[in-house]
N, C-alpha and C positions, 0 to 999 in steps of 0.2 A: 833664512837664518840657518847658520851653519847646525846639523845634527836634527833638526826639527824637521818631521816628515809632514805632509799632509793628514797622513792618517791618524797621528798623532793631536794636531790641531784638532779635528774633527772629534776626538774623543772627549779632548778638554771644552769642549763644546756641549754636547752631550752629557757630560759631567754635570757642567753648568746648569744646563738648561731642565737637568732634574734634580737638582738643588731646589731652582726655583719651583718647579711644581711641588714639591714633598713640602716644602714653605708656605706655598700658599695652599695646599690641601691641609697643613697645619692649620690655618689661621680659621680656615672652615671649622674645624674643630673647636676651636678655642671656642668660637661663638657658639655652636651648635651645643658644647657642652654649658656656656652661660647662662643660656635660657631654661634650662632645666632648673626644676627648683634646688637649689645648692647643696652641695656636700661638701665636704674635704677633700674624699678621696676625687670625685670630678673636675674640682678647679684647683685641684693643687699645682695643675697644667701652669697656671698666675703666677707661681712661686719662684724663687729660685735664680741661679745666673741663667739655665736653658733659656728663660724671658728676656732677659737680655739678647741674647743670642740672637733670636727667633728679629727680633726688633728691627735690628743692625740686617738682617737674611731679607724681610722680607721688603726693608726699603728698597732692594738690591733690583726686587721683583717688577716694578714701576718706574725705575732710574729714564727708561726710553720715551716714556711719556709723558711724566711729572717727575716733578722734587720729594715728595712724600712727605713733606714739613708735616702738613696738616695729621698724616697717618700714624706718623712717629708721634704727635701729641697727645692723638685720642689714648693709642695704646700706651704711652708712659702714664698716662690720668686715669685709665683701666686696670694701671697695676698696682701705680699709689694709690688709689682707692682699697682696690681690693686687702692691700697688706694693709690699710688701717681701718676696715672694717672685720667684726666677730663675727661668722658664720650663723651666729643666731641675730644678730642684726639683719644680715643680707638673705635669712631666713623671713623674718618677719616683713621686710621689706617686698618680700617676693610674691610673698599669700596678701600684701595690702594692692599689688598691684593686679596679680592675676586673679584673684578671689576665689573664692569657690565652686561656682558657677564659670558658664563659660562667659569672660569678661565684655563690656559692650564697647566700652571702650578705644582695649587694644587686642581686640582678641588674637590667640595664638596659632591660629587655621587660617590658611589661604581661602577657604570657600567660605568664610565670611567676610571675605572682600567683595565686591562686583559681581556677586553670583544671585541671581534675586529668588528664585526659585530651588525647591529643594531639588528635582531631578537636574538641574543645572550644575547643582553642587557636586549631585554623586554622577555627573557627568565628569568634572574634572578631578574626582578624587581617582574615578576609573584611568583618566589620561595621566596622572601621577601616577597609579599604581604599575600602569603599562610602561614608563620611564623605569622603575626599578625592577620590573620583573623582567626589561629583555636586558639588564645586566646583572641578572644572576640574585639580587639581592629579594629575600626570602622573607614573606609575612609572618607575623610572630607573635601568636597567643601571649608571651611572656611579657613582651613591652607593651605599656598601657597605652602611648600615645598614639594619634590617627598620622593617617601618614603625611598630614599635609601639615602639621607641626610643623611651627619654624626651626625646632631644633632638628626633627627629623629632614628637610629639605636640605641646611645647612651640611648636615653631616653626607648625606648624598652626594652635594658636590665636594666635598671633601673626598669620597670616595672615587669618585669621577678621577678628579686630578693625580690620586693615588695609584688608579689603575692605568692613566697617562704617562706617569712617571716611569712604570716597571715596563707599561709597553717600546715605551722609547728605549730603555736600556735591553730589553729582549726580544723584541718581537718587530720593531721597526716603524715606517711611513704605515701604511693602512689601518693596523690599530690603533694606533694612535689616532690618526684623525679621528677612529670614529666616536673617542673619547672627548677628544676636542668637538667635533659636532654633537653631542650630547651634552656638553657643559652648556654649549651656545644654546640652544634650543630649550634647556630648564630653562637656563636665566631670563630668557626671552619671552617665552609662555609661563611661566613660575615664579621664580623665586624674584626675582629682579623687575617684577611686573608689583608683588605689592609689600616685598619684606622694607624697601626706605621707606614707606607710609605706617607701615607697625612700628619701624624704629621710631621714627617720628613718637604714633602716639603711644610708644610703649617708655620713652624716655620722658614725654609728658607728666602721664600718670605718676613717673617714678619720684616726678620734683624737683629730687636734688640725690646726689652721691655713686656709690657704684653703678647705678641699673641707666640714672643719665648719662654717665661716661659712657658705659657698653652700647650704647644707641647711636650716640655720634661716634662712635667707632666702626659700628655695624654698617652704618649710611654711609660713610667718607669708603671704607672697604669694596662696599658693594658697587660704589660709583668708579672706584677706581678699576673693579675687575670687568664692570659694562665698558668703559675705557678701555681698557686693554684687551678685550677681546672684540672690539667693533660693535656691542651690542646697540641695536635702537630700538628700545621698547615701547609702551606707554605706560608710564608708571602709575598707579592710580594714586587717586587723589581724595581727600578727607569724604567727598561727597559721594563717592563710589563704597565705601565702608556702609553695608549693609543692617541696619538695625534689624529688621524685620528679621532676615536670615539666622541673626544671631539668638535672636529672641524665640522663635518660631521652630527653628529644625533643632528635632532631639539629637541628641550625641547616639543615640540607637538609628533613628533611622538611618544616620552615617555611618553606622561602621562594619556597612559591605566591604570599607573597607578600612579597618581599623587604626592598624599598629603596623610597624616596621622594624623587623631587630637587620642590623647591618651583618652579614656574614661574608668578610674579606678574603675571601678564598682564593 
């Protein structure tokens, strides 16, 4: 094409291609901030035409794979929900689901999945923690949750993707991979190993309205991002959800290793 250089094309490539990662490091956010017991100021994220935007961005993300019918659904029925529920609604809804206690249910820790044993558990709280500590992100007295939070894993790979993004626009091939090799490897051993079994039984629990939309949004997302990164895990399964564990190990003996505050430096 006359006037269009290679190195040109190659930019608008580039461009593209961290469009798409800032998109779906978004969409980590979105959920990582839903799980949290609700505010205004945290899911004001739901509001607005940006959601719109963000919709339209991130079917863009999956076009090579799938159609994204299904994704586009969840998240339009996660947004109309959300505008016609009151924050003290999805308040109240939030403390019926997760309780007060840690829940048996749908609990919100990965090492109440499949870990039968307490030093099993603070064996992979340790293997989480060693995922965030050799990227820089910093343990934190101040935030109350442990680090294997589905909201804290989410926001992790949202961090992942973020620092994907910036590597590709400065710093090139190497880093980059090694961002993409760490997205692959949480999802693998982590997140993608038991969060569609929580969505499962956390949209359960919920019944009916926003917290069931954000589960089959969670599940459809998560399947599409094992999809699109070649993941093949084993995802577990209802019978792998440990009672004992849940019932048995205090939140003290677990928090060698605690909390996580995200520091994006």
């Amino acid at each position: 094409i006359m006037g269009v250089d290679s190195s040109s094309l190659l930019d608008q490539q580039v461009a593209s291609s961290v469009t798409n990662l800032l998109t779906r490091s978004a969409m980590y956010q979105i959920l990582s901030a839903c799980f949290l017991y609700p505010e205004e100021k945290t899911l004001s994220i739901l509001k607005g035409p940006d959601f719109q935007e963000h919709v339209k961005d991130v079917m863009l993300c999956y076009e090579d794979i799938e159609d994204g019918a299904e994704l586009k659904k969840c998240l339009e029925e996660v947004h109309s929900l959300f505008a016609a529920t009151a924050i003290e609604t999805l308040q109240r809804d939030y403390r019926s689901i997760v309780g007060h206690t840690m829940s048996k249910e749908c609990p919100l820790y990965e090492t109440q999945f499949g870990a039968a044993q307490v030093f099993q558990q603070v064996h992979e709280l340790g293997d989480i923690q060693g995922f965030y500590k050799a990227f820089g992100v910093d343990t934190s007295d101040v935030e109350r949750e442990r680090c294997d939070h589905v909201s804290v894993e989410l926001e992790f790979m949202h961090f992942l993707l973020y620092k994907q993004a910036y590597a590709l626009e400065n710093h090139g091939d190497e880093k980059t991979q090694i961002c993409v090799d760490a997205q692959k490897k949480f999802l693998k051993e982590h997140l993608g190993k038991w969060a569609p079994l929580f969505a499962v039984l956390f949209g359960r629990k919920a019944g009916e309205g926003f917290y069931v939309a954000l589960s089959a949004l969670t599940k459809e997302f998560l399947r599409l991002e094992m999809k699109l990164m070649d993941i093949k895990t084993e995802i577990y399964k209802e019978s792998d959800l440990n009672q004992e564990a849940v019932a048995g190990a205090s939140d003290e003996c677990l928090s060698c290793a605690s909390s996580e505050d995200f520091n994006e430096e």
